[in-house]
C-alpha positions as CSV (number, residue, x, y, z in Angstrom):
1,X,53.3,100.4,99.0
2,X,52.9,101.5,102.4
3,X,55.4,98.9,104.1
4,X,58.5,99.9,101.9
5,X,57.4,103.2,102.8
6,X,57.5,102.6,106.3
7,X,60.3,100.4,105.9
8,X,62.4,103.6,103.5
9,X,61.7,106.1,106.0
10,X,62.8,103.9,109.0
11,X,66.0,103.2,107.5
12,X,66.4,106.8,106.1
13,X,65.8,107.9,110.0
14,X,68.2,105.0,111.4
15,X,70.9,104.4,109.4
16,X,74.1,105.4,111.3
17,X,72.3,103.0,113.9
18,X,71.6,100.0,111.3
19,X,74.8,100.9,109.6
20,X,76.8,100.4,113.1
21,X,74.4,96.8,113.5
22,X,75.4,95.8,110.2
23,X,78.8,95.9,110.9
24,X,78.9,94.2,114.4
25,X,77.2,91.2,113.1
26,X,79.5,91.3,110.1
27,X,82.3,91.2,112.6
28,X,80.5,88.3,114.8
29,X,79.9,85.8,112.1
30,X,83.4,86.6,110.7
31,X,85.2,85.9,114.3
32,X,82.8,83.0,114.6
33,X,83.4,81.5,110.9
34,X,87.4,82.2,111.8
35,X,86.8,79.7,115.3
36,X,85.3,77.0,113.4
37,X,87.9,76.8,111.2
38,X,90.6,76.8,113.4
């Protein structure tokens, strides 16, 4: 299909960038799970 294609090659091109996203927003819901609780 021509969206995963798209959607492959974007990745492929970005993923240091996405890869570095990922992470902060794993960090940001972690840190924000951690302030509910306490």
């Amino acid at each position: 299909m021509h969206v995963q294609r798209f959607f492959f090659t974007r990745a492929n091109g970005h993923f240091k960038h996405a890869h570095a996203v990922i992470l902060q927003y794993y960090f940001v819901i972690l840190w924000g799970s951690n302030d509910r609780v306490q």
